[in-house]
C-alpha positions in Angstrom: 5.2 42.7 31.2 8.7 44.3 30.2 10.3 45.3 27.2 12.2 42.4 27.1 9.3 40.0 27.4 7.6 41.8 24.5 10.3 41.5 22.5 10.7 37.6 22.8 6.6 37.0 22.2 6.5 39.4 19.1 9.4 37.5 17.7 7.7 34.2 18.8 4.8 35.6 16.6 6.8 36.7 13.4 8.6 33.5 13.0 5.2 31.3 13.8 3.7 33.4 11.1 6.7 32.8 8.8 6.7 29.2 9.1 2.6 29.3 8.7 3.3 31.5 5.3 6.1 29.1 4.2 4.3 26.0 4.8 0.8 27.2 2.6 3.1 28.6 -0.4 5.0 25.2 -0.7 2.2 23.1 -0.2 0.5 21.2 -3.0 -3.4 20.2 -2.8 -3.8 17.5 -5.3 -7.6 16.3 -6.3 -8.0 13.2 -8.4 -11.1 12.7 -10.6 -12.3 10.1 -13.2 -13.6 11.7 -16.7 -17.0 12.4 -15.1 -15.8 14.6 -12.5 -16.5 12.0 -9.6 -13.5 11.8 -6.9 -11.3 8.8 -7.2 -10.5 7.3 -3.5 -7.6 5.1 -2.7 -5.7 6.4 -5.1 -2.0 6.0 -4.6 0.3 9.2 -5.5 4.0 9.1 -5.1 5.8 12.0 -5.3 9.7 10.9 -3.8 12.0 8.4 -3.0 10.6 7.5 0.3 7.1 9.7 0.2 4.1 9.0 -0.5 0.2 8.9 0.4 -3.6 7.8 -1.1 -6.2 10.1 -1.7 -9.2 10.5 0.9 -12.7 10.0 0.3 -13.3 13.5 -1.7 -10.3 11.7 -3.8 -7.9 14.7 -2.4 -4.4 15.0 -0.6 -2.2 17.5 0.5 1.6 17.1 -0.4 3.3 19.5 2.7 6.3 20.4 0.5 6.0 20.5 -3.5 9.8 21.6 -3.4 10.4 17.7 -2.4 8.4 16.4 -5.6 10.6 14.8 -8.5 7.3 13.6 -10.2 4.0 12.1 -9.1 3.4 8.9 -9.8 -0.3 8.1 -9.8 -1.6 4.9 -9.8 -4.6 2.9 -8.8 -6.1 -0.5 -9.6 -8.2 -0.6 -12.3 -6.6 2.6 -13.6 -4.0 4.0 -15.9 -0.8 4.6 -13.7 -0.1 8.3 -14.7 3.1 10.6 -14.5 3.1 14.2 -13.4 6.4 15.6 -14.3 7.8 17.9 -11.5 8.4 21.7 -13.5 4.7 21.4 -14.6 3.5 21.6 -10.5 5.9 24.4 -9.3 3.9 27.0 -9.8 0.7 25.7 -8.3 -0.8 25.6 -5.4 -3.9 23.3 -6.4 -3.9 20.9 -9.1 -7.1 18.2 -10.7 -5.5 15.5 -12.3 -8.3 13.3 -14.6 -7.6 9.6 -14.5 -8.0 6.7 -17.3 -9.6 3.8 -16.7 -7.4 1.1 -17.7 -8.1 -1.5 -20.4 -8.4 -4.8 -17.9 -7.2 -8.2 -19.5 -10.3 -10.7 -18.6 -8.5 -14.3 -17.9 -10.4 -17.2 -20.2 -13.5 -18.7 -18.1 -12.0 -22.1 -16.6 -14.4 -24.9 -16.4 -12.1 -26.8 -13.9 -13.6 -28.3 -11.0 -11.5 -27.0 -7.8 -12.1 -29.3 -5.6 -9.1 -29.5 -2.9 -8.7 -26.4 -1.0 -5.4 -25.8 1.1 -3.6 -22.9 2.8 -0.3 -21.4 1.7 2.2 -19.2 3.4 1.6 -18.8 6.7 -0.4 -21.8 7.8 -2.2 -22.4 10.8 0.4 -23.4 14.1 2.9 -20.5 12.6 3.4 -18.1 15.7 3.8 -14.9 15.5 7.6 -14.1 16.7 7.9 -10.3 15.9 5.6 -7.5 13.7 6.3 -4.2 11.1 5.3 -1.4 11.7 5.2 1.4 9.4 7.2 4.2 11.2 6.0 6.9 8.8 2.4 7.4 7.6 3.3 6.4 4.3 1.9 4.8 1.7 4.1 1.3 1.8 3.4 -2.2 0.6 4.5 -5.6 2.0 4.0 -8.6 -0.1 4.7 -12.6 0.5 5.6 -15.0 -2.1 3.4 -17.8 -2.7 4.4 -20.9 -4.5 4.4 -24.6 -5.2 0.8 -24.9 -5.0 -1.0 -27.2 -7.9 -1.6 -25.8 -11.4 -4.5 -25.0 -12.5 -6.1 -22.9 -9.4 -7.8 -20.4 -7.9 -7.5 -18.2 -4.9 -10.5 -18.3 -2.4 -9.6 -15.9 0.2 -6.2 -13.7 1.9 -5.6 -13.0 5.6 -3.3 -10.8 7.5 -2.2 -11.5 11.3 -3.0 -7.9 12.7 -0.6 -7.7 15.6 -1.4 -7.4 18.8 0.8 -4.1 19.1 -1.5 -2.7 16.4 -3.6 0.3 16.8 -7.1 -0.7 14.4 -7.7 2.9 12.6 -6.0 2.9 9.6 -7.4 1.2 6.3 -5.3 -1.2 4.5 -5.8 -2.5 0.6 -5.3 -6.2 -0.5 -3.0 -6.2 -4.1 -2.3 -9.8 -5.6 0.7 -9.7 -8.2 2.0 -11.8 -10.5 5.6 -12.5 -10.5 7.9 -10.7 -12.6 11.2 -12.2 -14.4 13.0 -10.7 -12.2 11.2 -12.7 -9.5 9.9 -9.4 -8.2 5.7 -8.3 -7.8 4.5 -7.5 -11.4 1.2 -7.0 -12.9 -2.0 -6.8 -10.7 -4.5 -9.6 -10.3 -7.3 -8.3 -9.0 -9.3 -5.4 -10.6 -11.2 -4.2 -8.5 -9.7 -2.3 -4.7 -10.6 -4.6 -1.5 -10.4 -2.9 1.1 -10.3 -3.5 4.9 -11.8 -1.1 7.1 -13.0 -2.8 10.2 -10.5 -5.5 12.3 -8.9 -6.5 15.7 -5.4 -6.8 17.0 -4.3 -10.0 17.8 -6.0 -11.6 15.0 -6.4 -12.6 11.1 -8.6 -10.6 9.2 -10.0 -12.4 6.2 -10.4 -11.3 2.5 -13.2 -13.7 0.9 -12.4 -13.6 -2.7 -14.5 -16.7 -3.9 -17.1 -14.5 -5.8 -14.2 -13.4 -7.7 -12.9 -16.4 -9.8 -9.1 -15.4 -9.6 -7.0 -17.6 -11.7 -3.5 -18.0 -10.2 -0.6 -17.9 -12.5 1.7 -21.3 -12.7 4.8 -19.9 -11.4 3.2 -18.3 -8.1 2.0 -15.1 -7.0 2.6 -12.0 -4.3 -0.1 -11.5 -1.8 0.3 -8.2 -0.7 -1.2 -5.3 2.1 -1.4 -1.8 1.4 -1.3 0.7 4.1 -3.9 3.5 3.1 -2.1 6.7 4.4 -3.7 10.0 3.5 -1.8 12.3 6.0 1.9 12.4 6.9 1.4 13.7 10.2 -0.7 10.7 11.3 -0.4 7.9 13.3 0.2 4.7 11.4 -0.6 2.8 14.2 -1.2 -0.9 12.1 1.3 -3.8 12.4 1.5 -6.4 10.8 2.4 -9.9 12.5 6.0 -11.1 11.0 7.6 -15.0 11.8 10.9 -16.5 11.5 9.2 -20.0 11.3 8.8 -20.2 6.9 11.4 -21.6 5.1 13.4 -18.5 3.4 13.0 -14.7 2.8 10.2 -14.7 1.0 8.8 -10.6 1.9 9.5 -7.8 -0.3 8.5 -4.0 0.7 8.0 -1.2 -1.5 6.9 2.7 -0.6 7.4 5.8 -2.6 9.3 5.8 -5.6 11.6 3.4 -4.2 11.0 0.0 -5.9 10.3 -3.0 -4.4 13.0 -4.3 -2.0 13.8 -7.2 0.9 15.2 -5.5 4.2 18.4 -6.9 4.7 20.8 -7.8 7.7 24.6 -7.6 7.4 23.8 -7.9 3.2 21.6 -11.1 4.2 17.6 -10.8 3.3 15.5 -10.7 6.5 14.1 -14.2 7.1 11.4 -12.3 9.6 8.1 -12.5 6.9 4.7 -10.9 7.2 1.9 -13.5 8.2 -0.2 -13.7 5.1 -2.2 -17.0 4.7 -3.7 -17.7 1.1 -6.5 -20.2 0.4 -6.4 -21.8 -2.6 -8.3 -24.2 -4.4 -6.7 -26.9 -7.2 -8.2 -29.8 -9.4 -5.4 -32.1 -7.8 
């Protein structure tokens, strides 16, 4: 080996080194915890426009570059959504947040009979004609807008077309939201986290919910997926079935600190929506 070749290698070295040394003093380890001290999984922390990730199963995360954090925004069902303002995380390298349960509104107990049961959104005979992806491993929401059903009901079960593109690793949560003013995904419905762990491509994968009771709003609701990303250098790998065949743009997306949003073609919403199907059980 020359001189020359020595040269390159060592240098090779240094800068590998560098970057190694760079990378571990920006990073951010965050751990999440409930006022015992137990680890709180699922827990979704933003910390950017367009970043964002869950804690694991020892309610952890790493956040590669704290220099990219405006806050972290913490937020879980059945929690207190929490605020971590940016100047009090630059000079750590580890940080144990403590989470508060949140006070949960219980709905009155309805004594109504449900006895017709139909499906909404995207009904049986809808074919799949395209699917999302999340290109990122980031923690991202897609939600469907369910309406016109009959008043009062409840919701007996949720499923998602997994595409047959999808890879089957990653978890993915079930949210139900009421519908804001604004016609937007408000306040949560369910209070406890459903998660799925175990499904196929190139088929529905059920939520049963009829233990739970939920009382649907009059005005509608979202039924939404969660994609449960706990690395950023992971492979997303799930998709989601989307169709052209419903009558409107009826999805709305939401990851990061972003807000929730339609995509949009040419200024037009996207009229390509996920493939949730909602059960739902009326009097009438």
């Amino acid at each position: 080996m020359n001189i020359k070749h020595l040269l390159v290698i060592i240098i090779l070295l240094v800068f590998q080194f560098s970057l190694s040394t760079l990378y571990a003093q920006n990073k951010l380890e965050v751990h999440l915890v409930n006022k015992s001290g137990s680890p709180l999984v699922y827990v979704s922390v933003s910390w950017a426009k367009s970043l964002g990730l869950v804690s694991d199963e020892k309610g952890s995360l790493v956040i590669p570059d704290k220099n990219q954090i405006d806050s972290l925004v913490l937020s879980a069902i059945g929690l207190k959504t929490k605020i971590i303002p940016k100047d009090s995380l630059q000079n750590k390298s580890s940080v144990t947040i403590t989470m508060d349960s949140a006070v949960i509104d219980l709905p009155e107990i309805n004594i109504t009979k449900y006895k017709i049961e139909k499906d909404f959104g995207v009904t049986d005979g809808v074919k799949q004609t395209s699917y999302f992806k999340n290109g990122q491993c980031i923690n991202l929401q897609s939600a469907l807008l369910i309406t016109s059903y009959n008043y009062p009901a409840q919701c007996k079960n949720v499923s998602v077309f997994i595409a047959k593109q999808s890879s089957t690793a990653l978890p993915f949560r079930l949210r139900l939201y009421e519908v804001t003013s604004d016609g937007l995904p408000g306040k949560d419905l369910l209070t406890e986290n459903i998660v799925m762990t175990d499904y196929k491509s190139g088929s529905w994968s059920t939520f049963n919910l009829d233990s739970l009771h939920i009382e649907l709003p009059q005005n509608g609701f979202f039924a939404a997926i969660e994609w449960l990303c706990n690395d950023l250098k992971s492979e997303s790998g799930l998709s989601i079935g989307t169709t052209n065949r419903l009558d409107g743009a009826l999805t709305y997306y939401i990851y990061g600190n972003t807000g929730w949003f339609q995509l949009k073609i040419k200024g037009e919403p996207l009229k390509e929506n996920v493939m949730i199907k909602v059960k739902i059980a009326s009097a009438k």
